[in-house]
C-alpha positions as CSV (number, residue, x, y, z in Angstrom):
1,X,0.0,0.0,0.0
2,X,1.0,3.5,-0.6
3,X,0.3,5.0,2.7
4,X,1.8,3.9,6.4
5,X,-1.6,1.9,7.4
6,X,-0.6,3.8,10.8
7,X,-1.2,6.7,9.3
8,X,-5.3,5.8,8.1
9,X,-7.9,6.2,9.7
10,X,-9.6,3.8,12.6
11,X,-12.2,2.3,10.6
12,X,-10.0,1.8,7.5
13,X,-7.3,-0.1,10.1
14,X,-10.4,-1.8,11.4
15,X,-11.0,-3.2,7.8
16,X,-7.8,-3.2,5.7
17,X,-5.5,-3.8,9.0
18,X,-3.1,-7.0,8.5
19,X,-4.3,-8.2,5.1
20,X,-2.3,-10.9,4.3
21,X,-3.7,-12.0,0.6
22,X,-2.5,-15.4,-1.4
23,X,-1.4,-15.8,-4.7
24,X,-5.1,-16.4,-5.3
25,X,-6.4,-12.8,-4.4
26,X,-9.3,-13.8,-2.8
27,X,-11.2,-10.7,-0.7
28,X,-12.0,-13.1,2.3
29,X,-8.6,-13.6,4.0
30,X,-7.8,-17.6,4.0
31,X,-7.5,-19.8,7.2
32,X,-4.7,-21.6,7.6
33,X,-5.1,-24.3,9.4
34,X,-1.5,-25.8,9.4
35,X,0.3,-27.0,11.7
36,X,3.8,-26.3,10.3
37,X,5.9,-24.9,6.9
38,X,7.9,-26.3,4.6
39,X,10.7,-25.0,3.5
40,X,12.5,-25.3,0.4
41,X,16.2,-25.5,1.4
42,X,17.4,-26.6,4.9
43,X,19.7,-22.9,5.0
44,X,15.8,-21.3,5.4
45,X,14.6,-23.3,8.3
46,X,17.9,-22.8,10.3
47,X,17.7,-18.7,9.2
48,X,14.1,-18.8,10.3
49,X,14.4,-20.5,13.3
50,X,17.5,-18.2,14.5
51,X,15.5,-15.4,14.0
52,X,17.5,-14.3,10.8
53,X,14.9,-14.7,7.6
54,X,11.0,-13.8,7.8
55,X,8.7,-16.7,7.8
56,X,6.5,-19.2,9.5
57,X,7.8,-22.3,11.1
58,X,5.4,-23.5,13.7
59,X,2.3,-22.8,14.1
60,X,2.7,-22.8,18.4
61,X,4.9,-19.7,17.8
62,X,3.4,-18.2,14.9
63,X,0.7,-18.6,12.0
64,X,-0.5,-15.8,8.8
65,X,-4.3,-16.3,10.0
66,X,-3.5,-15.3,14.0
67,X,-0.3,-12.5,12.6
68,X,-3.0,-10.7,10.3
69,X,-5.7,-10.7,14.2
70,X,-2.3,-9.6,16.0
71,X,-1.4,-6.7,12.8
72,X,-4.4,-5.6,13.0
73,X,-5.0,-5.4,16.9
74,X,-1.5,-3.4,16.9
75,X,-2.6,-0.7,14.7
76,X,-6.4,0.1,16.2
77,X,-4.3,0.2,19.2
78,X,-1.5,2.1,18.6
79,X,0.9,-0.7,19.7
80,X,4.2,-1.7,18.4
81,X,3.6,-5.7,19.2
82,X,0.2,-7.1,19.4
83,X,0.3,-11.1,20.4
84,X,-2.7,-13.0,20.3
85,X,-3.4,-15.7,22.8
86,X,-5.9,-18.6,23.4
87,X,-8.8,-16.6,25.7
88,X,-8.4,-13.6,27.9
89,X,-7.0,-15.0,30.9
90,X,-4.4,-16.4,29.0
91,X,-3.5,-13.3,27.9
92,X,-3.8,-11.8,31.8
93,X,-1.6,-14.8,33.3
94,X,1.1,-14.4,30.8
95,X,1.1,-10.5,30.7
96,X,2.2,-11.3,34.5
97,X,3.9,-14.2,35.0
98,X,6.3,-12.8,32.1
99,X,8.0,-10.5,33.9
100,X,7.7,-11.3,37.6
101,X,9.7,-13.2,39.7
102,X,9.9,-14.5,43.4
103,X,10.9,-11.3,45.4
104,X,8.8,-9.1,43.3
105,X,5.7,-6.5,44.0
106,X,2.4,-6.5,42.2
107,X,-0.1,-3.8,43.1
108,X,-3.8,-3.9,42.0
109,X,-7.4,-3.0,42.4
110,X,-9.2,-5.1,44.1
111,X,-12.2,-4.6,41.9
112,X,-11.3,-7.1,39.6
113,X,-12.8,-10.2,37.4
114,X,-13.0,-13.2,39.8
115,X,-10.4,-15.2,38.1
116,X,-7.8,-12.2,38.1
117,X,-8.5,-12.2,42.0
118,X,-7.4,-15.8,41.7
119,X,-4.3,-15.2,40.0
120,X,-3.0,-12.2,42.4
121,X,-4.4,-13.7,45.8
122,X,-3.4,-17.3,44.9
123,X,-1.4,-18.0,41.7
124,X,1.1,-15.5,42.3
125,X,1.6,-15.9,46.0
126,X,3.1,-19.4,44.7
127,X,5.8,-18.0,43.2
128,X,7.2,-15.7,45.6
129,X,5.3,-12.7,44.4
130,X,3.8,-10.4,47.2
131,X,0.4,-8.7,46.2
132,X,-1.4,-5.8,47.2
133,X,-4.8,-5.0,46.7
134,X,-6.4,-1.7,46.9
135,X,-9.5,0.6,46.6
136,X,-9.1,1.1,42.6
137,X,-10.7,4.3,42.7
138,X,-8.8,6.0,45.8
139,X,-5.8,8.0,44.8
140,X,-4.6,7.9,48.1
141,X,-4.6,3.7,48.4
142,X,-2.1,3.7,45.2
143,X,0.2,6.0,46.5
144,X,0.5,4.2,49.7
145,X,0.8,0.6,47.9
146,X,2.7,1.3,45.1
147,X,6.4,1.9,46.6
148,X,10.2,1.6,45.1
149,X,9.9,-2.6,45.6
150,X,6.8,-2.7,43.3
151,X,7.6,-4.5,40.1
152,X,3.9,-4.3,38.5
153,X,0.2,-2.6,38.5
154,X,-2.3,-4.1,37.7
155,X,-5.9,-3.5,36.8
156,X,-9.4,-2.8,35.1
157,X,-11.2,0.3,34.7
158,X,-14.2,0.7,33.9
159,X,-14.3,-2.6,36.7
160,X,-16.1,-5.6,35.9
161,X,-18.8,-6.2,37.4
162,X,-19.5,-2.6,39.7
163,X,-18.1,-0.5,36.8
164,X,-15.7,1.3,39.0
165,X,-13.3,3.9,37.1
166,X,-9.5,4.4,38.0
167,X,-7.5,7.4,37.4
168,X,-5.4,5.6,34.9
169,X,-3.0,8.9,34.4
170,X,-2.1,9.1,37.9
171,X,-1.9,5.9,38.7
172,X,0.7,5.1,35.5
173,X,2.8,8.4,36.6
174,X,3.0,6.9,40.5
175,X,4.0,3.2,38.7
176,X,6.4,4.7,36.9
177,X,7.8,6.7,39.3
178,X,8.8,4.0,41.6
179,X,9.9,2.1,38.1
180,X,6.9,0.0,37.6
181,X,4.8,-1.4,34.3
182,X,1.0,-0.9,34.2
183,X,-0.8,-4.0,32.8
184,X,-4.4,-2.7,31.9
185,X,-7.0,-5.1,31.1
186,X,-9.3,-2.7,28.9
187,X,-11.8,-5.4,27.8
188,X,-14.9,-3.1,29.2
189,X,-14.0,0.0,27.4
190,X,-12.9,-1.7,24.2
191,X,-10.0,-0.4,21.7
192,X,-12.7,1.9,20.5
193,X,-14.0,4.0,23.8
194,X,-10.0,4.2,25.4
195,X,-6.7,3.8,24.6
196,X,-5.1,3.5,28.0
197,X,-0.8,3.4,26.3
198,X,-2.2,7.3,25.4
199,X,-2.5,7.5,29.2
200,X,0.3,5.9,30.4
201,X,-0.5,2.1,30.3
202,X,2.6,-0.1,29.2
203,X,0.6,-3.3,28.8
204,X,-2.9,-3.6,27.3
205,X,-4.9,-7.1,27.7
206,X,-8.2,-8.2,26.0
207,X,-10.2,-10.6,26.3
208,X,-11.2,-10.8,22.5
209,X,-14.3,-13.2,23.6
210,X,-15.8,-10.1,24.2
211,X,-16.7,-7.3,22.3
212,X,-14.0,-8.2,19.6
213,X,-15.9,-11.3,18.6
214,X,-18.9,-9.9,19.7
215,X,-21.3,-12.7,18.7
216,X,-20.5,-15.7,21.1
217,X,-18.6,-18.0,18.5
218,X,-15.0,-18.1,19.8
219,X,-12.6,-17.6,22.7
220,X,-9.7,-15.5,22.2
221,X,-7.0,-12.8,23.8
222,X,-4.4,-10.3,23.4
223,X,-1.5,-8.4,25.0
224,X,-0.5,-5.2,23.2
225,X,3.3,-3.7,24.3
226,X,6.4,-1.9,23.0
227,X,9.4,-4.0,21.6
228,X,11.4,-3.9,24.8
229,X,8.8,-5.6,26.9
230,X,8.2,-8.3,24.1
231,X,11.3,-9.0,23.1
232,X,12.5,-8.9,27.2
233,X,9.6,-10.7,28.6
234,X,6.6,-12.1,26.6
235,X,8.1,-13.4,23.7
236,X,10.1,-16.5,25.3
237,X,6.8,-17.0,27.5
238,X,4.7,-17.4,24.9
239,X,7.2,-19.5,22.8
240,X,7.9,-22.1,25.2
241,X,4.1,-22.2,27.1
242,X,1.9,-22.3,24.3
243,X,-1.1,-20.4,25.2
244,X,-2.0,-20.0,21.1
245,X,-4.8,-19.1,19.7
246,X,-6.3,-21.4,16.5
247,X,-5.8,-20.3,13.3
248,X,-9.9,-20.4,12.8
249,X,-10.5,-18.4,15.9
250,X,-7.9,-16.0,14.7
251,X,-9.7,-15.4,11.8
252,X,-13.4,-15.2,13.4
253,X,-11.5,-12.4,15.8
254,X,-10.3,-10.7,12.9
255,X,-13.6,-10.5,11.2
256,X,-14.9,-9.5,13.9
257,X,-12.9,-6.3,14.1
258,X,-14.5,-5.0,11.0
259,X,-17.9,-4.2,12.4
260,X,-16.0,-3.5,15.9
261,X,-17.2,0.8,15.5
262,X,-20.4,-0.2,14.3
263,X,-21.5,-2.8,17.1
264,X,-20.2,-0.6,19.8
265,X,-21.5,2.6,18.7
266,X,-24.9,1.2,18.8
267,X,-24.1,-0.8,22.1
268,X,-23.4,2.5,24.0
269,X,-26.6,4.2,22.5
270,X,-28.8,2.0,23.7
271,X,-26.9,0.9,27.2
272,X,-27.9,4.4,27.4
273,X,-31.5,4.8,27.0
274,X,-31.9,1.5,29.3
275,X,-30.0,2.9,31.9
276,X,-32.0,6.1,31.7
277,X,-35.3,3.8,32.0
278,X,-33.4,1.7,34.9
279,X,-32.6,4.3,36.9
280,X,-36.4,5.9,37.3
281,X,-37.6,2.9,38.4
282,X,-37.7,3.6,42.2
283,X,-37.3,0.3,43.4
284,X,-34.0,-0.3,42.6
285,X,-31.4,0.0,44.9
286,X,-28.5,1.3,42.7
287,X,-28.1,2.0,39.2
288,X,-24.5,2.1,37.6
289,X,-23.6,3.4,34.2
290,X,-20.6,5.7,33.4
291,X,-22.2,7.4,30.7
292,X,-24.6,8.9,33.1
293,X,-24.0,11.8,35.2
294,X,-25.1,10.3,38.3
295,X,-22.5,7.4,38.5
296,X,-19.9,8.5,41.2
297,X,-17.1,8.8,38.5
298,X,-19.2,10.2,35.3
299,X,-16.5,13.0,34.8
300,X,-13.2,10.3,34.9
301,X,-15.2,8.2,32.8
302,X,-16.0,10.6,30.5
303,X,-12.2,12.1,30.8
304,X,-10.9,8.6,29.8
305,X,-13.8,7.1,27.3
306,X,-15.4,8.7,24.7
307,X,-19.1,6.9,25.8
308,X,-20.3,5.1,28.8
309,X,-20.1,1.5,27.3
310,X,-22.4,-1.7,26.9
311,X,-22.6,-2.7,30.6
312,X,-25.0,-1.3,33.4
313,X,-24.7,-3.0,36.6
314,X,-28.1,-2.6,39.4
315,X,-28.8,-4.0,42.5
316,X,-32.2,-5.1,43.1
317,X,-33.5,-4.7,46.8
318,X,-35.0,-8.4,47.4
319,X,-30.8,-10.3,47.2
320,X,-30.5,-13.4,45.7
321,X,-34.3,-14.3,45.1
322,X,-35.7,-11.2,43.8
323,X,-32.6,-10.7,41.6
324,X,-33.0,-14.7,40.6
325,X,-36.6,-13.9,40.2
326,X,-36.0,-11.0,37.6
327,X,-33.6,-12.7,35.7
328,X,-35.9,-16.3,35.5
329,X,-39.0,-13.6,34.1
330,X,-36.8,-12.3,31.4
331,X,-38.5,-13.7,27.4
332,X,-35.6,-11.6,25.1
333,X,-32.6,-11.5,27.6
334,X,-30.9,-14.0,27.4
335,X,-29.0,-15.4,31.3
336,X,-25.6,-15.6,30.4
337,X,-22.2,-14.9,32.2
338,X,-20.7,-13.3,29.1
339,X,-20.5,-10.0,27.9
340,X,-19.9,-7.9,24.7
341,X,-22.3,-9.9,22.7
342,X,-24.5,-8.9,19.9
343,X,-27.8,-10.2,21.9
344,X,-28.2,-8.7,25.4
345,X,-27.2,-10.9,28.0
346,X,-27.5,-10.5,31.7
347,X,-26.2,-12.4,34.7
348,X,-26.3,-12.2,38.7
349,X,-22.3,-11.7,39.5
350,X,-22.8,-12.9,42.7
351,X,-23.6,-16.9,42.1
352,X,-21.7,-16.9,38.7
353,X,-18.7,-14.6,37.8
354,X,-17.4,-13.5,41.5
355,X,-18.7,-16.5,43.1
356,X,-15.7,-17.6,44.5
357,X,-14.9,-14.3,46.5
358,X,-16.3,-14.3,50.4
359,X,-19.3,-12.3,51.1
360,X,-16.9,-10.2,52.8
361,X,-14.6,-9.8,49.4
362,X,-18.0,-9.2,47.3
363,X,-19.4,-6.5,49.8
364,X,-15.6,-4.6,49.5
365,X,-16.2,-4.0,46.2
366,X,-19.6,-3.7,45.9
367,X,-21.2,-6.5,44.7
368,X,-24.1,-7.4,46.9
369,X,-26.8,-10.3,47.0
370,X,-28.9,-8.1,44.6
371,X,-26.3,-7.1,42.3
372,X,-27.0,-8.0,38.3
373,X,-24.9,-7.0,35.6
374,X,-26.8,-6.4,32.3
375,X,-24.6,-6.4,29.1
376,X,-26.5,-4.5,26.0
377,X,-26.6,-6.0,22.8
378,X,-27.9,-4.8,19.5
379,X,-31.6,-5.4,19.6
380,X,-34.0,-2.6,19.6
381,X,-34.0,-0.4,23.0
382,X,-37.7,-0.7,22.6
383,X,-38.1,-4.2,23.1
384,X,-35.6,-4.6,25.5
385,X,-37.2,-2.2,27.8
386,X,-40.3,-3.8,27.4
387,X,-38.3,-7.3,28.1
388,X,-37.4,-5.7,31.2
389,X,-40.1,-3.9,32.3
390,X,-42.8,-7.5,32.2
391,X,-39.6,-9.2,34.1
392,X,-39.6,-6.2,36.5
393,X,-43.1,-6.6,37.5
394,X,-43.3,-10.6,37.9
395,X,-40.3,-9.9,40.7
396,X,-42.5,-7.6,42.0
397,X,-39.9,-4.1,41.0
């Protein structure tokens, strides 16, 4: 092409980004499902393989369907390396366990996904790594925690499931002060409402199951970092632990990324107008939605992201049985744990994603007995409310 693609424009990257065409020109990239290359002289595999001619040799280490998801990713994100992994916590664990070692520091919000908890409260314990968790939203906690032995930050903002918001420019200048990387999973805001490396962030994680896919079909992740941090840390990781994503799920992911804009522009338009109808409905406890002006972080949010994003999260009054109640009444939305999905999906985080947290855990960061997390999909705001508001009534709301 005759233009740097890092010089177009985001939905020409989110279209045209990483096209890798065969000698057959077809407009649908190929998948190749290989599990290795030939080569046509043994002097190629041994230049390959030390890293000294361009070229595929295994698919474990590398593969033209998942480089075109991971060229793509890099330039919608602004990233030097992209590397694509088998799921989102794949991409989490190895974003960490890369570059810590026993003796080191990791700092991070407590608000967190209930398998990241695992792997800073259990996992990394193992290994000789201290952990600290704090208040994600309190300047004050960070600067106390983060100190000269801290290695690593990690976190999530907007939170998952209470929708918390961290001040990601402060935190990164305090990490980086005391000589520490910021790992950032982003996967509520999406590559298209924030791009935390413009605010400091030195590692960006996704869970590509999400949004990126964005209609329930595959699993998939990815890290985004500079060259030093790659070639330093991630790359041997990856290369000798195998967390690698298929070749078909690479290209799923990738399609996906063309209608990326599209989905979540209309996601955030109508998460909007059903948290609006959500939060006039006087029976519920607690309405959360960044987008609105009454979350206790709307200016942050709207600081950080260009909209509020797909997710509201609500407490209903009853706990567990009234919240169960709702969610059994429901005809359109559907009860699933997922999120970022083209059909509206909503789950109680409680009894599913956080489940394994104590009562006293859940009530630090806000997630009560009543607590459901409603991810917007791309049906029409109309029916949805009306979904909601038949459910709301047979739990009595």
């Amino acid at each position: 092409m005759a233009r740097d693609p890092s010089s177009w424009g985001l939905q020409t990257k989110l279209i045209r980004g990483g096209v890798k065409r065969s000698e057959l020109g077809e407009t649908a990239e190929a998948i190749f499902t290989t599990s290795g290359f030939r080569y046509d002289r043994a002097e190629i595999a041994e230049a390959r393989f030390a890293g000294k001619a361009e070229g595929f040799t295994y698919s474990r280490l590398s593969n033209p369907s998942v480089a075109m998801f991971e060229e793509r990713m890099a330039l919608i994100e602004g990233a030097p390396v992209a590397r694509a992994t088998a799921t989102g916590m794949a991409a989490v664990s190895a974003a960490l366990l890369c570059q810590l070692s026993a003796g080191d520091h990791l700092v991070a919000a407590r608000a967190l996904f209930g398998s990241c908890r695992y792997i800073i409260e259990e996992l990394l314990p193992r290994y000789g790594v201290s952990t600290t968790l704090v208040d994600g939203t309190d300047n004050a906690a960070w600067e106390r925690a983060i100190t000269a032995q801290t290695s690593a930050v990690f976190l999530e903002t907007p939170a998952n499931p209470t929708l918390e918001i961290t001040d990601l420019v402060h935190v990164c200048g305090l990490a980086h002060a005391a000589g520490a990387r910021v790992v950032i999973d982003n996967v509520f805001a999406t590559p298209i409402l924030q791009k935390p490396r413009e605010m400091g962030a030195d590692v960006v994680v996704y869970s590509a199951t999400k949004h990126i896919d964005g209609q329930g079909r595959v699993m998939g992740g990815c890290i985004l970092c500079d060259e030093d941090f790659f070639t330093d840390h991630l790359n041997q990781f990856l290369r000798h632990t195998g967390p690698t994503l298929s070749p078909f799920n690479a290209w799923v992911l990738y399609k996906g990324l063309e209608t990326l804009e599209l989905r979540i522009t209309r996601m955030c338009a109508t998460a909007a107008v059903l948290a609006d109808y959500l939060a006039q409905k006087p029976a519920l406890a607690r309405v959360l939605y960044p987008g609105r002006k009454d979350h206790p972080q709307h200016g942050l949010a709207m600081k950080q992201m260009s909209a509020g994003g797909s997710v509201i999260t609500f407490d209903v009054p009853g706990g567990r049985e009234q919240a169960f109640a709702l969610l059994d009444s429901l005809e359109l939305i559907d009860i699933s744990n997922n999120l970022g999905d083209a059909k509206t999906l909503i789950t109680h985080p409680a009894s599913t994603t956080h489940q394994r947290l104590s009562l006293e855990e859940r009530e630090q960061v806000g997630i009560g007995a009543g607590t459901v997390r409603l991810s917007v999909g791309l049906e029409n705001a109309e029916d949805l409310i009306d979904d909601l508001e038949q459910a709301c009534a047979k739990a009595s709301l």
